[in-house]
C-alpha positions as CSV (number, residue, x, y, z in Angstrom):
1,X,-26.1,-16.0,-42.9
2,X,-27.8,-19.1,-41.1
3,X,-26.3,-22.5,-40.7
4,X,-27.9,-23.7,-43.8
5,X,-27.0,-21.4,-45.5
6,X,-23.5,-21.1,-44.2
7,X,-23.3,-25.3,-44.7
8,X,-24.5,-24.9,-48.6
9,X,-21.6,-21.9,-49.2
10,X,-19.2,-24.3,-47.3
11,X,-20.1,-27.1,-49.4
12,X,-20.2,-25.3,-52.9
13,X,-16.1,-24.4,-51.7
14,X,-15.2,-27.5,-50.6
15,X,-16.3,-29.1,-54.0
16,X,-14.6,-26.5,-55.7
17,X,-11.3,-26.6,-54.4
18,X,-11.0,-30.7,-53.1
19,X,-13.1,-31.9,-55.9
20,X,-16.3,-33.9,-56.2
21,X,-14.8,-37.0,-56.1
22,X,-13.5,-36.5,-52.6
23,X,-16.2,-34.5,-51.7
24,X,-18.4,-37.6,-52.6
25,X,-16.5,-40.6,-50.9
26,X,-16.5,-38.5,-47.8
27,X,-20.0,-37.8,-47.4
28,X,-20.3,-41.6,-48.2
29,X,-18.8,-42.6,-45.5
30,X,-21.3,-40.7,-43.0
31,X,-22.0,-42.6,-40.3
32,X,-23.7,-41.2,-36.8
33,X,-20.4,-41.1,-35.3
34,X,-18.7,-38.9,-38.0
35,X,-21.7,-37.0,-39.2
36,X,-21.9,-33.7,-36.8
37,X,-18.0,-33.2,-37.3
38,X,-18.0,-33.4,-41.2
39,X,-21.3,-30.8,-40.9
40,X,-19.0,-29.2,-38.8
41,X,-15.8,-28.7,-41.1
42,X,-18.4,-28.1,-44.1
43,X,-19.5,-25.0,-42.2
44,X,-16.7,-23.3,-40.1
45,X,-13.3,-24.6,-42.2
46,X,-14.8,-24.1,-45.8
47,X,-18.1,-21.8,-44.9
48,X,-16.6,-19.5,-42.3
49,X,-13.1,-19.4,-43.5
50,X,-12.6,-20.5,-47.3
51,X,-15.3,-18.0,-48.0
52,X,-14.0,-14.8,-46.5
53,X,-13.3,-12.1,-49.0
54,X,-9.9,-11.4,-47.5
55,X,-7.9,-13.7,-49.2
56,X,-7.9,-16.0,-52.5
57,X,-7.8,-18.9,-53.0
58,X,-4.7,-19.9,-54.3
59,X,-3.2,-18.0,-51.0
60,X,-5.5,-19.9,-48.8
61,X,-4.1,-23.2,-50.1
62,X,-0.8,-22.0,-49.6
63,X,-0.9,-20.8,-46.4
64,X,-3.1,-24.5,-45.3
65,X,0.0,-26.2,-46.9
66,X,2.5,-24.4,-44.9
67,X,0.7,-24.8,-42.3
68,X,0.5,-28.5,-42.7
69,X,3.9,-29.3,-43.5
70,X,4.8,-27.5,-39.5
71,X,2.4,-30.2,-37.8
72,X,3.3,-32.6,-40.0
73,X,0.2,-34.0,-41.0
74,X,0.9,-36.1,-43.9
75,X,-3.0,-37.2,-44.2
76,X,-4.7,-33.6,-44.7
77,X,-1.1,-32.3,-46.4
78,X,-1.8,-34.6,-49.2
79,X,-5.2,-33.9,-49.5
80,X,-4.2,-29.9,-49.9
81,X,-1.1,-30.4,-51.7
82,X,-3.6,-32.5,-54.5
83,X,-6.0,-29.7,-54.2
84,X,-3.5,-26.8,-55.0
85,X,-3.8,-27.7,-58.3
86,X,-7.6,-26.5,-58.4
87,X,-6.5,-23.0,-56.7
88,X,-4.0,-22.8,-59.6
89,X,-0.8,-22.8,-57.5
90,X,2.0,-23.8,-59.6
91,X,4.9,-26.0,-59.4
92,X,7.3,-23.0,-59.0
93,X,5.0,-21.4,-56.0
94,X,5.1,-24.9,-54.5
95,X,8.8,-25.3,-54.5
96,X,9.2,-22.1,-53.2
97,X,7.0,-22.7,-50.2
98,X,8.5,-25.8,-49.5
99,X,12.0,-24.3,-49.6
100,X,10.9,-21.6,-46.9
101,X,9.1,-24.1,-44.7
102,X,13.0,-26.2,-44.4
103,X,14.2,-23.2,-42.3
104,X,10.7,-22.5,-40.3
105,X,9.7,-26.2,-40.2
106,X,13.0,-28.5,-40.4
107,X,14.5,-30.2,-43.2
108,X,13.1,-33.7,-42.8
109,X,9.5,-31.8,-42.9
110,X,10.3,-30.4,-46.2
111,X,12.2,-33.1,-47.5
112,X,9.4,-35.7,-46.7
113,X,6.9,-32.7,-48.7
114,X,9.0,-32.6,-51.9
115,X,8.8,-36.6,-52.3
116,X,5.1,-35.9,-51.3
117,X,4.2,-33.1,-53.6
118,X,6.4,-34.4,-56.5
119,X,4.2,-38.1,-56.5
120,X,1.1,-36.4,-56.6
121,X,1.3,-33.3,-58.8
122,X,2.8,-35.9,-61.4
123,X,-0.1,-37.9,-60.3
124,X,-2.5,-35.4,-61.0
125,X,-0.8,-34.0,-64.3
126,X,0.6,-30.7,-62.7
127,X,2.7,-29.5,-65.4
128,X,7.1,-30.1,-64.0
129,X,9.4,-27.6,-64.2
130,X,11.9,-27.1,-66.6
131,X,15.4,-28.7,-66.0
132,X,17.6,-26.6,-67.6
């Protein structure tokens, strides 16, 4: 696979799973300081890696999620946690991870997460879990 075509497969994910209206604001905001490095992400994070056969989806988004939650980087965590939704991870998968990430990843991490997720997947109509 070339760059192109590596860039167009990268781009065709990235839609998919952050959405087009993301998608679009970012590349709006293109400037000749930002350019190379969102060509950059477009190819390697979603062309290279989001594309591989060796996981789905939904376990990529997980796995980025956890992963976000340990460095604690509320800006791209929100972003993922929002696109979960289109990988179809569910509330109940969500809690879960957040549970286990409190032991490997501290309380306040997961704490600040639930708050986090719980705002946005309301936000984005993610259906709630039944209090019972």
């Amino acid at each position: 696979m070339d760059e192109k075509q590596r860039y167009d497969a990268g781009m065709q994910v990235r839609r998919a799973v952050l959405g087009d209206t993301h998608v679009n604001r970012s590349l709006e905001k293109l400037t000749p300081f930002n350019e190379e490095f969102q060509e950059m992400i477009t190819r390697h994070a979603w062309g290279d890696i989001w594309t591989r056969p060796g996981l789905p989806r939904h376990t990529r988004s997980l796995i980025t999620i956890a992963m976000l939650i340990g460095m604690n980087r509320e800006g791209e965590l929100r972003l993922h946690l929002k696109a979960a939704k289109n990988n179809g991870v569910t509330r109940e998968e969500l809690k879960e991870l957040i549970m286990q990430s409190a032991i490997y990843c501290g309380i306040p991490a997961a704490n600040a997460t639930f708050h986090l997720a719980e705002e946005l997947w309301d936000e984005v109509g993610v259906e709630s879990l039944n209090k019972s």
